[in-house]
Structure formats: C-alpha cells, structure tokens
VEXROSE-181835 format. One line per 5 residues: number of its first residue (from 1); their letters; for each residue x, y, z of C-alpha. Coordinates in pm, 1 decimal. Example, Ala and Ser with C-alpha at 12.3 -4.5 7.8 and 13.67 -1.06 7.14 Angstrom:
<recs>
1 = as = 1230.0:-450.0:780.0; 1367.0:-106.0:714.0
</recs>
This chain:
<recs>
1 = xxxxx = -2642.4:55.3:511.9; -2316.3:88.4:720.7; -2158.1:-80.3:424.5; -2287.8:184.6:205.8; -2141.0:439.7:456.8
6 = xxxxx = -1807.4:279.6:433.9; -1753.4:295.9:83.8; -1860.1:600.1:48.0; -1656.2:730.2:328.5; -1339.0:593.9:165.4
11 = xxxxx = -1486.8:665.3:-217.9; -1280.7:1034.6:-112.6; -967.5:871.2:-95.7; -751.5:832.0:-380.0; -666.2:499.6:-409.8
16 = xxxxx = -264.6:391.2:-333.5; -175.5:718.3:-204.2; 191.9:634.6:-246.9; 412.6:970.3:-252.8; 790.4:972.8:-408.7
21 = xxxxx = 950.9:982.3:-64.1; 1174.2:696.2:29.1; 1411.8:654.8:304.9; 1665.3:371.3:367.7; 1863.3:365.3:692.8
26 = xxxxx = 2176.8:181.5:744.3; 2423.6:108.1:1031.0; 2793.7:16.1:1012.8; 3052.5:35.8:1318.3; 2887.2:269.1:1557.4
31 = xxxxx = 2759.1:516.6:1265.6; 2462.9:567.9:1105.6; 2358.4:713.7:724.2; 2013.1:743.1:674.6; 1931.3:821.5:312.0
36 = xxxxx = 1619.4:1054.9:223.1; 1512.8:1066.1:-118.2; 1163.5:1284.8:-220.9; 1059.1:1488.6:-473.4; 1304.2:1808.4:-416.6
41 = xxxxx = 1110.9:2092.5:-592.5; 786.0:1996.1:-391.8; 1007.2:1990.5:-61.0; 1171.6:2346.8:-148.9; 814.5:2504.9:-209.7
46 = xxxxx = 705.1:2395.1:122.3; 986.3:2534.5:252.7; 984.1:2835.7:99.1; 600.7:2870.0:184.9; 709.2:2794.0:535.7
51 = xxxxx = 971.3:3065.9:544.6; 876.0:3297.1:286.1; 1240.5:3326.3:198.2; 1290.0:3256.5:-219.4; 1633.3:3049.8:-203.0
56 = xxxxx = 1702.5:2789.5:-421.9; 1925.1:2641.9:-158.7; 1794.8:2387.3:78.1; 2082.3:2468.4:259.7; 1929.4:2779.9:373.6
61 = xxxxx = 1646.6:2625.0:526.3; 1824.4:2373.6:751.7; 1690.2:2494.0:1059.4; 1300.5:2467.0:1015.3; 1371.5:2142.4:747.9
66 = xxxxx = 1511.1:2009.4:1065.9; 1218.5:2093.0:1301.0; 1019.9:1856.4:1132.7; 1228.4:1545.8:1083.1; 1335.4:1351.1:1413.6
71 = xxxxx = 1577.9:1087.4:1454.3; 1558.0:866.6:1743.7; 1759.1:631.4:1892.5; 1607.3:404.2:2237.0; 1359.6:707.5:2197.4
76 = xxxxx = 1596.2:984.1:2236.6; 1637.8:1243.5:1978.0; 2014.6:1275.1:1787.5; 2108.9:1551.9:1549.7; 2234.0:1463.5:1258.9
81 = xxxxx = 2489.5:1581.5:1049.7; 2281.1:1669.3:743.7; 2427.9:1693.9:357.8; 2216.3:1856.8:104.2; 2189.5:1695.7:-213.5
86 = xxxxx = 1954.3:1484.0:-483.9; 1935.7:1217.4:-252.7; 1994.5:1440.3:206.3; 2184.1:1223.5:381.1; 2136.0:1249.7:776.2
91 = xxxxx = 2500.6:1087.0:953.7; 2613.3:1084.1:1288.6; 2697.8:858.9:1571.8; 2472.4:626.7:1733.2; 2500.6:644.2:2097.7
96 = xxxxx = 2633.4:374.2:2295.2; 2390.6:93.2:2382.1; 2127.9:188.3:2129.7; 1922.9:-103.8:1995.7; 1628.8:85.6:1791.0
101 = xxxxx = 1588.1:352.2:1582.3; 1268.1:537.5:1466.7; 1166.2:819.2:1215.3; 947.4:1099.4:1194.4; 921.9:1335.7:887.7
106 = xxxxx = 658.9:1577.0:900.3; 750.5:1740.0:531.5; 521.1:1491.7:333.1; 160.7:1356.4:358.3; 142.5:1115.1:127.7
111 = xxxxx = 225.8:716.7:247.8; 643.2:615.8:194.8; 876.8:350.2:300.7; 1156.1:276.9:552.7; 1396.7:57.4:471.9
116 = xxxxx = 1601.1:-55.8:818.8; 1828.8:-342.8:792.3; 1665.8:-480.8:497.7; 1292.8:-466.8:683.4; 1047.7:-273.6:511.8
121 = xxxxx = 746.2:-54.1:709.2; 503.7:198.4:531.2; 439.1:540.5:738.7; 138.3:776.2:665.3; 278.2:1119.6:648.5
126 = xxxxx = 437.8:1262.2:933.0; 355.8:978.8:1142.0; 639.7:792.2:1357.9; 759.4:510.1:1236.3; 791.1:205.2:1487.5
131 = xxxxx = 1129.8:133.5:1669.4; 1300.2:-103.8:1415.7; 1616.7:-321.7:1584.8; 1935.8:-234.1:1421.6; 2059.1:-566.9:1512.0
136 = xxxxx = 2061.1:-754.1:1123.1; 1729.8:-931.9:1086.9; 1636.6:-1300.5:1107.3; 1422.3:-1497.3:845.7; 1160.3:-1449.2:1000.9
141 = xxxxx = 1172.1:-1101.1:1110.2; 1210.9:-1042.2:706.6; 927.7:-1260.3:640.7; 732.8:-1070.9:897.5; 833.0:-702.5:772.2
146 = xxxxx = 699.0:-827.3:381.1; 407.1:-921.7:529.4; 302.7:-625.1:742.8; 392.6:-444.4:370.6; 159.0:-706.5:214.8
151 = xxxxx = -100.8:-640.6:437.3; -103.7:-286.9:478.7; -93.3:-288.0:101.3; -479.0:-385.1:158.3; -578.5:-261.6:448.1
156 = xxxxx = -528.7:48.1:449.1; -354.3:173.0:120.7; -495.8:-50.9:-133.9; -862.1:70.7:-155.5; -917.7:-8.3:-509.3
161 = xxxxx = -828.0:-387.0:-429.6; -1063.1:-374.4:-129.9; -1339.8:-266.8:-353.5; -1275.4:-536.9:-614.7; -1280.7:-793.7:-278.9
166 = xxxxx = -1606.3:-644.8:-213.0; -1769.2:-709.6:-519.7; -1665.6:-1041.9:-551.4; -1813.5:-1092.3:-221.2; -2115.3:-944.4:-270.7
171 = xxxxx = -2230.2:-1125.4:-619.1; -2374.1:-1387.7:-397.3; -2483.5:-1492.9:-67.3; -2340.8:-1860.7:-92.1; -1986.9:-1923.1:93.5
176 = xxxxx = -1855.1:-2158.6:-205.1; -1930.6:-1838.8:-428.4; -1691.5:-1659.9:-254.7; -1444.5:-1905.6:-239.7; -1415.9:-2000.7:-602.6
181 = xxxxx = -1373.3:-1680.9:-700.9; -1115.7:-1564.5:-386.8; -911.7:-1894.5:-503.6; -896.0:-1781.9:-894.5; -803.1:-1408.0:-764.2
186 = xxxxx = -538.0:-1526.5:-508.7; -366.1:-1830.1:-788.9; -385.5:-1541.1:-1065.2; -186.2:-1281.3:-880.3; 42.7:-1477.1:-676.0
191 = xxxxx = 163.5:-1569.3:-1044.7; 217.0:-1202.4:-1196.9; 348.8:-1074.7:-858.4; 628.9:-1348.6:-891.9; 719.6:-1318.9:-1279.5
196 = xxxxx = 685.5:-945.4:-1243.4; 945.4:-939.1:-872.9; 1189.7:-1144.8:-1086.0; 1143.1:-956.6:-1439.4; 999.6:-1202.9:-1623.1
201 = xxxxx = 708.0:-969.1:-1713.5; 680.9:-593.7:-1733.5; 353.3:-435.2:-1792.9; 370.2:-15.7:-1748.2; 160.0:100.7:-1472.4
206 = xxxxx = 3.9:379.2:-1693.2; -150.6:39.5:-1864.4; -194.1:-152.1:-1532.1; -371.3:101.8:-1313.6; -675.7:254.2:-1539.4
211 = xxxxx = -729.6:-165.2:-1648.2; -756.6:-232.9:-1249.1; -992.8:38.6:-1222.5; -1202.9:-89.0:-1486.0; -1221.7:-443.0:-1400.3
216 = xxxxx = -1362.5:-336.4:-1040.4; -1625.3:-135.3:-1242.6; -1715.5:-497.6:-1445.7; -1737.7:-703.2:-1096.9; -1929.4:-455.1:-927.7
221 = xxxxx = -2196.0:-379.4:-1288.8; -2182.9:-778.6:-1324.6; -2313.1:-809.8:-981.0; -2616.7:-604.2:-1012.4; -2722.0:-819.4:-1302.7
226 = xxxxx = -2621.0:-1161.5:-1163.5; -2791.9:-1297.1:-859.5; -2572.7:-1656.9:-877.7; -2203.4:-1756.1:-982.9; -2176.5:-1810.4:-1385.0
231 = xxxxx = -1848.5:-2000.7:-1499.3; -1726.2:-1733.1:-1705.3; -1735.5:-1519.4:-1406.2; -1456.2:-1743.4:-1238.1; -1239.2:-1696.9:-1532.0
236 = xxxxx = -1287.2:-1313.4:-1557.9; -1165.0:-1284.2:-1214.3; -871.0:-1515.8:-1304.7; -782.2:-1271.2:-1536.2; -830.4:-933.9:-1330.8
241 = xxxxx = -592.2:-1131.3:-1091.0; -348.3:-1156.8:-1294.8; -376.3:-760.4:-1379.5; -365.7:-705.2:-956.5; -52.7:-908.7:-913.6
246 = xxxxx = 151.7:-653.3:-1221.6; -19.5:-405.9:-947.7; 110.7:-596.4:-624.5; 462.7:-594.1:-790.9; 477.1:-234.8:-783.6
251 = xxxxx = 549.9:-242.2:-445.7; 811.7:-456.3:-431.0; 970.9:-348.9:-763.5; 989.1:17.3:-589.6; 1233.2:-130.9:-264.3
256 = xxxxx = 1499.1:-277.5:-515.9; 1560.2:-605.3:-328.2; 1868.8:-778.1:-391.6; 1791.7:-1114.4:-553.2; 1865.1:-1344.2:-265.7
261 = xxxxx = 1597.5:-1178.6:-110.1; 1328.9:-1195.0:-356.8; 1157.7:-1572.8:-227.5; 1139.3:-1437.1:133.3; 973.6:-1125.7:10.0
266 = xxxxx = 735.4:-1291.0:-230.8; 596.2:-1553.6:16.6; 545.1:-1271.8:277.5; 428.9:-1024.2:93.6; 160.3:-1225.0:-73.5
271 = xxxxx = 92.8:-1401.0:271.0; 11.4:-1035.5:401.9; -197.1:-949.5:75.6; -389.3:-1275.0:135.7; -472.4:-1172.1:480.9
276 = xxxxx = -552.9:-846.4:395.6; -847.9:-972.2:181.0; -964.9:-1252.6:388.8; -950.4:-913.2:672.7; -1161.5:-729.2:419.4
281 = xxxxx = -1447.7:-994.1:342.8; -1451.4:-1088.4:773.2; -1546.5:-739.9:780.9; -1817.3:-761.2:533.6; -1927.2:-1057.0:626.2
286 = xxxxx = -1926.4:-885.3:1027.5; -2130.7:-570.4:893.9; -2381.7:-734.0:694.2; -2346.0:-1062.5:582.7; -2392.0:-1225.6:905.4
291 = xxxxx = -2716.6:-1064.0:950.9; -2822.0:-887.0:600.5; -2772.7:-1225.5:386.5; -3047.7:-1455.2:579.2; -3279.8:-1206.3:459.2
296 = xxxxx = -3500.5:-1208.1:114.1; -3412.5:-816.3:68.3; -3011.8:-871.6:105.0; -2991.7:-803.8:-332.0; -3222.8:-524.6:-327.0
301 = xxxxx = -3115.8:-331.5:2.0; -2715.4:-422.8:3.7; -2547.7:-614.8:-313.1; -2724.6:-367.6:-548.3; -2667.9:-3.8:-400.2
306 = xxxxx = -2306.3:-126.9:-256.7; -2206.9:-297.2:-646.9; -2369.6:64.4:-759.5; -2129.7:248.6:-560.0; -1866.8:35.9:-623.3
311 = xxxxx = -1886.3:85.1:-993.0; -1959.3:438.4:-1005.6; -1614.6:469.6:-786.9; -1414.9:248.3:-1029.7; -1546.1:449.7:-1311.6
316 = xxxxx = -1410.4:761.6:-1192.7; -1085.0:588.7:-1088.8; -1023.7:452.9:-1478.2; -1096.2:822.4:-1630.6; -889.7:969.4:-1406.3
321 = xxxx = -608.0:704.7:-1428.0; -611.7:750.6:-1830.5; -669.1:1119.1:-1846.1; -444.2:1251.3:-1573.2
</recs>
C-alpha cells in the first residue's frame, strides 16, 4: 500500500522536468564570467509581472532581476557586473583567496545545470547550488560530477525510468527475475547512451520520449498478466533499453562536452544511472518486497494495483508526449 502511495504521489509530477535554463561558469586570472542562458521571453514576463512595468528591455529591470540571483564566493555575496543580452553574462573579480563558488537563481522552477570547471550539478529551481572548487578538476572529481548527474537523472528527475524499474521489479517475486531483466536493461542502454554521446546514432526526442512512455505502459500491462519471467520478456526489455539510453543521451548531448571528455563522462554517468536503479529497486524491495513477497496475496494486493497504476501513468505520459 505505501508503494501505491508513492506512485501515486509522484504520478503528479511531470516526468524530466528539465527547463531551458543553463549556466556555465568559468574562471581565468582572478576574473570570473558566468554565462546564463534561459528562455528570455518567459524571464521578461516574470519580470514584468513582478514589476508591472511593460519594457521590452531587461535592462530596465536590473535591480529586482538581481534580487533573485546570488553569486557567492567562500559564501560571501559579489555583485556582478551584469550585460544584457541572448545569452546575460555576470563578470567581476573574484576576491582574493576564494576557493568556491555557488549559485542561486530564483527566476526559474524548473530543474537546470551548472557547468563549473568542466563539473556538471543539476539544481531544482531557485535552490543553491553546492560550493564547487574553482581549482581545475581531477579525474576523478569529473568522474564523480557525471555520476551525481547520472544518478540524479534517476532519483529524482527521471520518474518515468523509475516506473519502468518498478515494473520490471514487480513481474515477479524471484531475485534471478529481476536480475535478468536489470542486466538486458543496463547492456541495452549503456550501448545507445555511448553511440548516441559520440553521434553515431540520432533518434529525435519527439520519437524517443512518447516510445519510452509506452514501453513502461507494456511492462507494467505485461505484469498484470504474467505471474513468471517468459523469454520474450527479456528481449522486450533489451529493446526498451536501448530506447532509454537515446533518452540517457539527452543529458549529456545538452552539456556539449568536448570530445576528450566524452569516456570519463560516459563511464560516470552510466555508473550513476546504474546506481540510481539498483537505489530504486532497494527501495522497493525495503517497502514491500522484504515483507509483502513471502506472502500468497503479494500479486493480488501489490504487483497488480502498483503495474495498474503504473500503466495508467505511462498511458497518459505517451498521449501527452505525442499530442502536446
């Protein structure tokens, strides 16, 4: 039942809510540039609503645009020189002994990236972002920053994946079940994600998105009608993996790596996306399958109603991915 509650609870959410905002700081002999680019006719309606001035010119509404956009350096606030264009550039100083910088930007809700010194961190909405070094990253501090991005593309942006981990978790109460199917998923999109981060393959999203949708809705129908693992089953989740990997790449595509960093970002991205399901099904397995699966009612009480729900949510998701 508190599975039920869950997916429910999150059945409200759109699924990737991944705005247009992107901002890329950079650092270069005692200056700093940080580069905001967003969706400028959305931004100027805010601000007019804001103001309830009717100026075209975002100069005019520098001083509450800056009231909600901080720039921090060791955790104190700077102000920035700030130039008005496509892309506003914010320029100025750092101040003397300064090893972090963070970001707040309270003019969008949606999720968008930070790029610092070729790390990568998602921020909900007007949240701050954490204190990134501005010292040039290690290896490993790269590997680490593509896998906090392939994690939190799971857990919590990625809700339609989640679902599709839940239904192939649920067909069956068996742990080799699970496995099987996790290890067809995982092989299939590991191989999209790379052909699609090095442009081997190209798939439009307005293709990709409504036919991710829709093969949650099969897993999740399939389940209700299936009580054990079927070999075909195997190889239709092969498949839809290779479909979630074109969807993986998305995210990577969207940062515009430079080449030499495309193996560092692969293997930690899909490291993070790996842990993000194996997060997902230790979660279901916490709720209910620990307890719930021992028991002769664990199809009719939980992997029906939840595969229900699932489905009815992945149905919505493909009609509104093709019609809007």
């Amino acid at each position: 039942m508190r599975t039920l509650l869950l997916i429910a609870a999150l059945a409200v959410a759109q699924a990737h809510e991944i705005g247009t905002t992107r901002v890329t700081a950079s650092f270069d002999e005692g200056t700093y540039d940080v580069a905001l680019e967003t969706d400028a006719p959305a931004l100027l309606e805010k601000l007019q609503a804001a103001t309830g001035l009717s100026s075209t010119n975002l100069q005019d509404y520098d001083e509450v645009f800056r009231s909600h956009v901080t720039l921090e350096f060791a955790g104190a606030s700077v102000t920035p020189a700030i130039a008005y264009s496509e892309t506003i550039h914010f320029t100025g100083p750092i101040p003397a002994g300064a090893r972090d910088f963070a970001w707040t930007f309270g003019w969008t809700f949606a999720t968008y990236s930070l790029s610092v010194a070729g790390v990568t961190q998602w921020i909900e909405g007007a949240d701050r972002s954490t204190p990134a070094l501005l010292l040039p990253p290690n290896r490993l501090s790269s590997a680490l920053g593509y896998f906090r991005l392939g994690f939190t593309h799971i857990l919590p942006n990625g809700l339609d994946h989640m679902l599709f981990v839940l239904g192939i978790y649920f067909l069956s109460r068996r742990a080799r079940s699970v496995l099987l199917q996790v290890s067809a998923f995982t092989l299939a999109h590991s191989i999209t994600l790379g052909l699609s981060l090095y442009g081997l393959v190209s798939v439009s999203p307005g293709i990709v998105e409504p036919m991710i949708a829709l093969s949650i809705a099969y897993v999740a129908i399939e389940n209700i009608f299936l009580s054990e693992l079927k070999p075909w089953r195997v190889g239709l989740v092969f498949a839809f993996g290779l479909l979630h990997g074109l969807g993986f790449a998305g995210a990577l595509r969207d940062l515009e790596l430079p080449r030499s960093e495309f193996a560092a970002a692969l293997v930690g991205f899909n490291v993070g996306v790996e842990a993000g399901q194996l997060a997902v099904i230790a979660a279901a397995f916490a709720l209910v399958g620990w307890y719930c699966s021992r028991h002769a009612w664990y199809r009719s009480r939980v992997t029906t109603p939840a595969s229900a729900l699932i489905a009815c949510v992945a149905v919505y998701w493909t009609l509104e991915r093709v019609f809007y």
